[in-house]
C-alpha positions in Angstrom: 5.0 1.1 -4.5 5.7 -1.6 -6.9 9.6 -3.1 -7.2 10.2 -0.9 -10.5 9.5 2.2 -8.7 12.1 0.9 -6.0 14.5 0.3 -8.4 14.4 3.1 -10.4 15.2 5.0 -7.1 18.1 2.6 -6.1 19.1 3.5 -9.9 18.4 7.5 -9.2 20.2 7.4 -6.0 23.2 5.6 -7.2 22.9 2.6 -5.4 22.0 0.4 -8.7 24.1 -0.2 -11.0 26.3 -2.2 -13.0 28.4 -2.4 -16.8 25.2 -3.8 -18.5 22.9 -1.5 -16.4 20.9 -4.3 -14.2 19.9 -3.8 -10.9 22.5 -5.2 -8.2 20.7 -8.5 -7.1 20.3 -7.6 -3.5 18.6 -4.3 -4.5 16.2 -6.4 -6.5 15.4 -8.5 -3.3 14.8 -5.3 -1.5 12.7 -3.6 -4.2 10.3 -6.8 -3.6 10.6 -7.1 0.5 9.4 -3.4 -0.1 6.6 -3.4 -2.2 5.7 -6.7 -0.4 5.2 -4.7 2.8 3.3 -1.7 1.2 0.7 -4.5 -0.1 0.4 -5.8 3.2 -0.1 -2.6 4.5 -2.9 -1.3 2.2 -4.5 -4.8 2.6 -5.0 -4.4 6.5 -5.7 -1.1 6.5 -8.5 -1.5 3.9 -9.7 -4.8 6.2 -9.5 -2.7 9.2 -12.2 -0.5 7.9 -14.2 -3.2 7.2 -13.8 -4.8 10.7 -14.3 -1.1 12.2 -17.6 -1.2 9.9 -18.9 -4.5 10.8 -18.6 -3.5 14.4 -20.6 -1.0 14.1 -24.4 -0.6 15.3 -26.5 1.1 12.7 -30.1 2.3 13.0 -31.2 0.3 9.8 -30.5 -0.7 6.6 -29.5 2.7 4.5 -27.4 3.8 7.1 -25.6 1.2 7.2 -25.3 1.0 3.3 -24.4 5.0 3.0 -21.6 4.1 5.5 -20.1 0.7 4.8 -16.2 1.5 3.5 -15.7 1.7 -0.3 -12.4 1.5 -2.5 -12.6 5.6 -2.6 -12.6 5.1 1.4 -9.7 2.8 1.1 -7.6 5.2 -1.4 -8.2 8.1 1.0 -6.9 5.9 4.3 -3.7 4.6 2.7 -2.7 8.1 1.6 -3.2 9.6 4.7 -1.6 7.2 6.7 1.6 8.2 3.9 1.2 11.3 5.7 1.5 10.8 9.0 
């Protein structure tokens, strides 16, 4: 979630707003603290894999090709763990 998104939901759920139409400036701050923490997130989530990966003991080469994490792998993580 990117700080736009959080501010267009501050907007939608009334809680930004103001006579030229800005964004209050502490709901500005928290559209950034948020998407902040939803970068981090993804990031060691998508490193996690990797480490899981790495620690893993593979018969040879291929397997270990076919099952190293990829970005698709990463995509799929970080929506399931939105829906946990």
């Amino acid at each position: 979630m990117d700080r736009e998104a959080v501010i267009r939901m501050a907007r939608e759920a009334g809680l930004a707003y103001g006579s030229d139409e800005k964004p209050l400036g502490s709901v500005t701050r928290f559209a950034a603290l948020v998407a902040e923490h939803e970068r981090e997130q993804c990031a060691r989530l998508c490193d996690q894999m990797f480490h899981d990966w790495c620690n893993q003991e593979f018969e040879d080469e291929d397997e270990a090709y076919k099952n190293k994490p990829d970005a698709e792998d990463c995509k799929k993580a970080i929506r399931a763990r939105g829906n946990t």
